[in-house]
C-alpha positions as CSV (number, residue, x, y, z in Angstrom):
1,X,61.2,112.3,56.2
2,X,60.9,112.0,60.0
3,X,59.0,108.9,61.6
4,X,56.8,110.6,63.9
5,X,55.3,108.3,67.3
6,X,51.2,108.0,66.6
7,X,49.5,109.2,70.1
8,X,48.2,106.4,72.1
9,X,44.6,107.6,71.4
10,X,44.0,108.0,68.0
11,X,39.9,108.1,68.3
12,X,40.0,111.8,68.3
13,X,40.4,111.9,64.9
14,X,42.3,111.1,61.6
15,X,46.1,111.7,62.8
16,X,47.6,113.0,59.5
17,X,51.8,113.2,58.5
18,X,53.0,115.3,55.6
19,X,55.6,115.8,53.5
20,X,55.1,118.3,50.8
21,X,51.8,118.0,49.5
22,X,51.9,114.0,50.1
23,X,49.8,113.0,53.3
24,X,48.8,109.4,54.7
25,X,46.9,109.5,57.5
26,X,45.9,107.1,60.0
27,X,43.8,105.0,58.0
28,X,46.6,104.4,55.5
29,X,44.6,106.5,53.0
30,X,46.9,109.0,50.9
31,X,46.5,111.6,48.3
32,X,48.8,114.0,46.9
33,X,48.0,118.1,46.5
34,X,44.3,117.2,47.8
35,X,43.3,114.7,45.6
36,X,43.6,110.8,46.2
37,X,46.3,108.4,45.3
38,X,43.8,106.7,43.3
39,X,42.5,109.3,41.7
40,X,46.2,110.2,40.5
41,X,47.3,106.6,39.2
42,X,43.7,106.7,37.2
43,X,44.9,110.0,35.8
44,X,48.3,108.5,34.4
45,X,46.3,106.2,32.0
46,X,44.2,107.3,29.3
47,X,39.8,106.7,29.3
48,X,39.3,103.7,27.4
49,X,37.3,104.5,24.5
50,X,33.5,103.0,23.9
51,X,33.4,99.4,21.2
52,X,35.3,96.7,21.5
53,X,37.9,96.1,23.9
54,X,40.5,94.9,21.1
55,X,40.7,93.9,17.3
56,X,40.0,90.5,17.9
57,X,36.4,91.8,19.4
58,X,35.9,93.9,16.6
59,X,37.0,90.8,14.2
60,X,34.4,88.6,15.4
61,X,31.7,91.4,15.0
62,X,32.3,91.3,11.5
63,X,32.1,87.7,11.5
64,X,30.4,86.1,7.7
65,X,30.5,89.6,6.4
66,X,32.6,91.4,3.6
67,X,35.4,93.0,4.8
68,X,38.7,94.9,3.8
69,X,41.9,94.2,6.1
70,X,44.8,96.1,5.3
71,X,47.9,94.7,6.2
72,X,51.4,96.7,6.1
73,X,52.1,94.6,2.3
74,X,48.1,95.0,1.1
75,X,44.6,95.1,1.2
76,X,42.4,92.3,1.0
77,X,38.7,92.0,0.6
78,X,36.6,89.1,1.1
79,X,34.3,87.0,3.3
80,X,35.6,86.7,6.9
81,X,34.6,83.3,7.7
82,X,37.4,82.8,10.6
83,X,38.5,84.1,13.8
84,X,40.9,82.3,15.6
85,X,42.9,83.4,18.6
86,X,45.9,84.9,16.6
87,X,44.7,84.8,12.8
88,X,42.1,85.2,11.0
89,X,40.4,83.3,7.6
90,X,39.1,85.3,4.4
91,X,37.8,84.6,1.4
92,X,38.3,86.2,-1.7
93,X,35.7,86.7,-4.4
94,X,38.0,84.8,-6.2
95,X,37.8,82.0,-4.1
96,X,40.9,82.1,-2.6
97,X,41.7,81.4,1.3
98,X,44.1,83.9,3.0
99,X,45.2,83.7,6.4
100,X,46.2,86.8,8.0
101,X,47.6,87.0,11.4
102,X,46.2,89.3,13.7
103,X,49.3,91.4,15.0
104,X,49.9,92.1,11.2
105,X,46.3,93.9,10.6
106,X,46.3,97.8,10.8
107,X,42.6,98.4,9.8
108,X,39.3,96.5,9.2
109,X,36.4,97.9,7.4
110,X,33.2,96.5,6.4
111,X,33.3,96.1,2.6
């Protein structure tokens, strides 16, 4: 790519250097094939879907309530009566208290 000189009055208008289908023009605005730079980088990552923003969210949604967690070893049902920043507390109809940690649960469910 050539450097080219800018001319000394640029007020005429949006001075514009190409290469390909990438331009920049004076303003130090680009885009690429007609569309903007921006609107190419937002293409690259997917729409983030409507609810909660992660499982931890979603967790404390379900907060006091019945609940199956499946875990890669299991399921377990019970009373979700903790959220803390990386595990959560249940209890089991059976009275037991299981901690689970959160990068271990695959699925939550209201029971």
């Amino acid at each position: 790519m050539a450097l080219s000189r800018l001319p000394d009055n640029t007020a005429s208008g949006p001075v514009q250097e190409g290469v390909g289908n990438v331009n920049i023009n004076a303003a130090g605005i680009g885009n690429i094939g007609g569309g903007s730079l921006l609107d190419t980088i937002e293409g690259l990552f997917p729409v983030r879907p409507e609810g909660p923003a992660n499982l931890r969210q979603a967790l404390l949604r379900l907060l006091n309530q019945n609940v199956v967690i499946t875990t890669q070893f299991e399921s377990i049902t019970g009373t979700l009566i903790r959220v803390e920043r990386d595990y959560v507390v249940i209890v089991e109809t059976t009275s037991n208290v299981v901690l689970i940690p959160i990068r271990k649960i695959e699925s939550v469910t209201a029971a």
